[in-house]
Short mmCIF file of the C-alpha atoms (twelve columns), coordinates in Angstrom:
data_MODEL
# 
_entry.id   MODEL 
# 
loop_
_atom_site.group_PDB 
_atom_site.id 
_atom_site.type_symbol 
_atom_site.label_atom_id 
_atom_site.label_alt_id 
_atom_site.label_comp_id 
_atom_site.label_asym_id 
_atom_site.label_seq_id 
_atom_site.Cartn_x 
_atom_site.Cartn_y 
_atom_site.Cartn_z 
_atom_site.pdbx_PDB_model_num 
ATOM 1  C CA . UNK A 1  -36.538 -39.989 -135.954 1 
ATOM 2  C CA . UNK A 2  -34.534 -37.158 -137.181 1 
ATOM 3  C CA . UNK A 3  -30.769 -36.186 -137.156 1 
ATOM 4  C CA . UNK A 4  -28.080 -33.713 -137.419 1 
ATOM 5  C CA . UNK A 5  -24.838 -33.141 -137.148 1 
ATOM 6  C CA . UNK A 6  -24.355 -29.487 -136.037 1 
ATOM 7  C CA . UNK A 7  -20.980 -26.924 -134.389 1 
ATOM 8  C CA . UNK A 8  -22.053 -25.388 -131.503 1 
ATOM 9  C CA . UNK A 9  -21.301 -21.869 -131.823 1 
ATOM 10 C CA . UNK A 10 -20.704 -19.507 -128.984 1 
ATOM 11 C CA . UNK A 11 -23.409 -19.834 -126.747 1 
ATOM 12 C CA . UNK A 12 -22.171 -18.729 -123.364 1 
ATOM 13 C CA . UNK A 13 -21.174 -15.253 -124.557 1 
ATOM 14 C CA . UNK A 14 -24.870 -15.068 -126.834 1 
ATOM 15 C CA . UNK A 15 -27.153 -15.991 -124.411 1 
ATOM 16 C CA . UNK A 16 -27.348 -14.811 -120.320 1 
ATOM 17 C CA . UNK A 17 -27.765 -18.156 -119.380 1 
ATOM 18 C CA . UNK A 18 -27.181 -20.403 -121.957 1 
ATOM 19 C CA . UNK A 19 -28.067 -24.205 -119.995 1 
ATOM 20 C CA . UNK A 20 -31.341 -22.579 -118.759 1 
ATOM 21 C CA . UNK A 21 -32.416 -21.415 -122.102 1 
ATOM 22 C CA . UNK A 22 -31.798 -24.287 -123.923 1 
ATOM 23 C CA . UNK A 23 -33.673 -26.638 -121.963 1 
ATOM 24 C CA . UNK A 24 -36.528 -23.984 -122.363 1 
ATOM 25 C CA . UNK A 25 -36.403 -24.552 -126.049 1 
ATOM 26 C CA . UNK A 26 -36.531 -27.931 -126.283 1 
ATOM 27 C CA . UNK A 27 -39.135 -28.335 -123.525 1 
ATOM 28 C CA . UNK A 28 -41.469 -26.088 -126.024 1 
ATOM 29 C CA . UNK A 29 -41.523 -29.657 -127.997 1 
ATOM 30 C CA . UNK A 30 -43.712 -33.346 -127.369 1 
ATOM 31 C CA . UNK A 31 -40.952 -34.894 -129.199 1 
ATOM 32 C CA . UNK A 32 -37.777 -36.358 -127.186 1 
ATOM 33 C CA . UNK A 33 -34.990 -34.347 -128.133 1 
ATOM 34 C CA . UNK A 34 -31.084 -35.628 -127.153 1 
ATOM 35 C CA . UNK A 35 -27.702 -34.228 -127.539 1 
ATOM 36 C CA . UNK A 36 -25.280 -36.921 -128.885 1 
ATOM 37 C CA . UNK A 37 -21.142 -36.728 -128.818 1 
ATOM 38 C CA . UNK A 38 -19.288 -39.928 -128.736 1 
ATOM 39 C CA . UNK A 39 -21.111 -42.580 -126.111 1 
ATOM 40 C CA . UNK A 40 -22.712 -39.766 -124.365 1 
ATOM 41 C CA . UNK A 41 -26.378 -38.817 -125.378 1 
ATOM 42 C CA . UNK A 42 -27.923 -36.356 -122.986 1 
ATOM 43 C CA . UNK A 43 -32.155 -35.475 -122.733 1 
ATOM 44 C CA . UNK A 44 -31.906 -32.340 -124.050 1 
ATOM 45 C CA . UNK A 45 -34.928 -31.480 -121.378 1 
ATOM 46 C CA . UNK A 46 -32.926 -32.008 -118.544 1 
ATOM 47 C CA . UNK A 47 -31.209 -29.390 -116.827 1 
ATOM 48 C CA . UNK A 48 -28.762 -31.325 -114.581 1 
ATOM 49 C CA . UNK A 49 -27.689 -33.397 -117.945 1 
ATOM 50 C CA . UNK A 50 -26.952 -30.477 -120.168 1 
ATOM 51 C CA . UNK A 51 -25.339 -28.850 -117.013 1 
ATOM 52 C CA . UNK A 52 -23.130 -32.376 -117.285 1 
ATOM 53 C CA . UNK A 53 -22.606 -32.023 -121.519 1 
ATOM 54 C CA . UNK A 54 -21.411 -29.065 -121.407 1 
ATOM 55 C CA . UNK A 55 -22.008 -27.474 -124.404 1 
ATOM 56 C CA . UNK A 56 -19.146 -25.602 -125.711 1 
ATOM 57 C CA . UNK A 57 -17.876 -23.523 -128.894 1 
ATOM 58 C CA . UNK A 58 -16.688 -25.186 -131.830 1 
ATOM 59 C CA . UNK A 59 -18.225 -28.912 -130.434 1 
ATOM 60 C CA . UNK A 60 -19.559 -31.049 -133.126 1 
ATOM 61 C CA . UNK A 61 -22.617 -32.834 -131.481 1 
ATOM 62 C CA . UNK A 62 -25.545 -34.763 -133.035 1 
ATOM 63 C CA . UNK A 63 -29.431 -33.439 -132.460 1 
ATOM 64 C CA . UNK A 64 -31.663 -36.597 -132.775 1 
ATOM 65 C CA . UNK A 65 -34.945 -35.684 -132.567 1 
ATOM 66 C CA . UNK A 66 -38.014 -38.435 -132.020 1 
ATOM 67 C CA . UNK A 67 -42.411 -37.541 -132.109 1 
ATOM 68 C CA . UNK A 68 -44.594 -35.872 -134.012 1 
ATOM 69 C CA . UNK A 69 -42.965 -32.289 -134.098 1 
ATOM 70 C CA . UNK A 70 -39.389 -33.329 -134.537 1 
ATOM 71 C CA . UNK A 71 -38.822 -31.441 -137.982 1 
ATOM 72 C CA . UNK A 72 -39.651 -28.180 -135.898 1 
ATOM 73 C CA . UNK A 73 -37.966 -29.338 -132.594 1 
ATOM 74 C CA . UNK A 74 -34.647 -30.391 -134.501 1 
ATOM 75 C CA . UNK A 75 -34.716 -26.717 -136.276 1 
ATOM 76 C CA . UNK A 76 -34.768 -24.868 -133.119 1 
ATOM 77 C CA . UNK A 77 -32.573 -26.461 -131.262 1 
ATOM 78 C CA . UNK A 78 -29.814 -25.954 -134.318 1 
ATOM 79 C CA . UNK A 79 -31.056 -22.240 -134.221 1 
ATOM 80 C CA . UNK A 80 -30.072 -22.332 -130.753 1 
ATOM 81 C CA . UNK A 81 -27.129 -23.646 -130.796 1 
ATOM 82 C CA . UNK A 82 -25.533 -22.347 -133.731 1 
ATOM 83 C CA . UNK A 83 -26.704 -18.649 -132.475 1 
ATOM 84 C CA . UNK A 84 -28.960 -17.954 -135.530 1 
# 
């Protein structure tokens, strides 16, 4: 299992539809992928729970990452996020 600690940057004004796209990243991965803040950990895969998270600038959420491509999953979905 891998982890990270990441800011989200600005994705609604980087991306045209920033929910959508992110769940097509991490759905390019075997491994489980979650977004962690607080008690709430979201499947990064699911469209309905990242719809729910939220994901907004300047929130610090964890990336936990768990299979066999994790390193690259958990390096993407930073990219992502922190609009590299």
């Amino acid at each position: 299992m891998s982890k990270k600690e990441i800011v989200i940057a600005d994705v609604v004004n980087k991306y045209d539809n920033p929910i959508a796209e992110l769940v097509q990243v991490a759905c390019q991965f075997s491994s489980s992928l979650y977004l962690v803040r607080g008690n709430h950990r979201i499947n990064a895969k699911s469209i309905m729970g990242i719809m729910a998270f939220n994901p907004s600038n300047g929130m610090k959420v964890n990336i936990v990452a768990n299979g066999e491509d994790e390193a690259e999953a958990l390096d993407a979905m930073e990219k992502f996020l922190v609009c590299e």
